[in-house]
N, C-alpha and C positions, 0 to 999 in steps of 0.2 A: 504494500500500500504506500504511496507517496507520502512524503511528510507532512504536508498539507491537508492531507484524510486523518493523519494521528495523530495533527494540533487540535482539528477540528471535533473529533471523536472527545478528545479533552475537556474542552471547552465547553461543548455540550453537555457533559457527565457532571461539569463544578458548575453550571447555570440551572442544572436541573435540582441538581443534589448539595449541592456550597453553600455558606453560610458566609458573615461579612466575619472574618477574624483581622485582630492590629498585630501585628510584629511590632514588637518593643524593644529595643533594643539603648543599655545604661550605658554612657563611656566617661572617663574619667574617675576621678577620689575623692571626696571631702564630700560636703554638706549639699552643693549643688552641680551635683552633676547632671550633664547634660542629659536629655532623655530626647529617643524621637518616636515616633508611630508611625508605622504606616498604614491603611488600610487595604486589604486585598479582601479578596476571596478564596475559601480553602473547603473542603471536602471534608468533616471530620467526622472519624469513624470507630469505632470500638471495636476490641481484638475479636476474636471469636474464642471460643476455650481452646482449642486445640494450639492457639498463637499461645499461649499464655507459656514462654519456655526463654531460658535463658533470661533476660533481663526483662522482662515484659512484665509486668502483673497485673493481676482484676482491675480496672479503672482508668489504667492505660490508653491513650488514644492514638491512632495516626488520623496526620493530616495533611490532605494535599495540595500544595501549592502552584500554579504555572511558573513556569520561571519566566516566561514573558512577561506576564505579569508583576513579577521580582524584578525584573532588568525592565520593566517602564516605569514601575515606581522608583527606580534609581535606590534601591537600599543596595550597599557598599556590601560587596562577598567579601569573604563566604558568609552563609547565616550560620553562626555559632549556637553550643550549648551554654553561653553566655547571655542569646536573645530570648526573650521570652513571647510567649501568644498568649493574647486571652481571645479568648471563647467564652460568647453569652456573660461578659460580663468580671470571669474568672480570668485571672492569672495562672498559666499553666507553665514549668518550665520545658524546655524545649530537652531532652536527653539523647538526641541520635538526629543527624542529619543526613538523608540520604539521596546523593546527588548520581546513582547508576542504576537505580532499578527503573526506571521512568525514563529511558533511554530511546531515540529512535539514530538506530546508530551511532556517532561520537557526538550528534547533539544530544541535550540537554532538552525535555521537554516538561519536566515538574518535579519537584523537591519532594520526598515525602519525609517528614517529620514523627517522629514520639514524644508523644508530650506528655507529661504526668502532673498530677497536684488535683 
């Protein structure tokens, strides 16, 4: 399939199924440190039991990001386990960034994250 069908395919799945999540992300020390947000759209989803291995556990979520999306809102790579996502509200921290499963070839078509809290 062209890559143009597996953006599209994407797109589709997080306008059907996505929610509005902020990337947050702290830099600097002291008392005020800088803070930014961004808004995206992300896919967020609960393990199934049979995920529940290795470092995963009950409560656990992934979430899917586009990285078009990530590289039009201009937030500076990589996304670290120093950014954090809230969802509906909540602060979640972000524990595992995954930049190859979501691959169409050596591009880059969505980040998926593990978030806990």
């Amino acid at each position: 399939m062209p890559r143009a069908g597996i953006k599209s395919r994407y797109r589709r799945a997080l306008r059907q199924h996505g929610e509005p999540v902020l990337l947050r992300r702290v830099t600097g020390t002291g008392a005020n440190q800088p803070q930014m947000r961004w808004e995206l759209r992300g896919w967020v989803q609960g393990y199934q039991p049979h995920d529940l291995i290795g470092g995963i556990v009950q409560g656990d979520r992934k979430v899917i990001l586009l990285a078009e999306d990530v590289i039009r809102a201009q937030i500076g790579l990589p996304i670290t386990t120093g950014d954090s996502l809230i969802v509906r509200g909540r602060q979640l921290a972000i524990g595992s960034v995954d930049d190859s499963t979501h691959r169409d070839g050596t591009e880059l078509v969505a980040f998926e994250l593990k978030v806990t809290g």
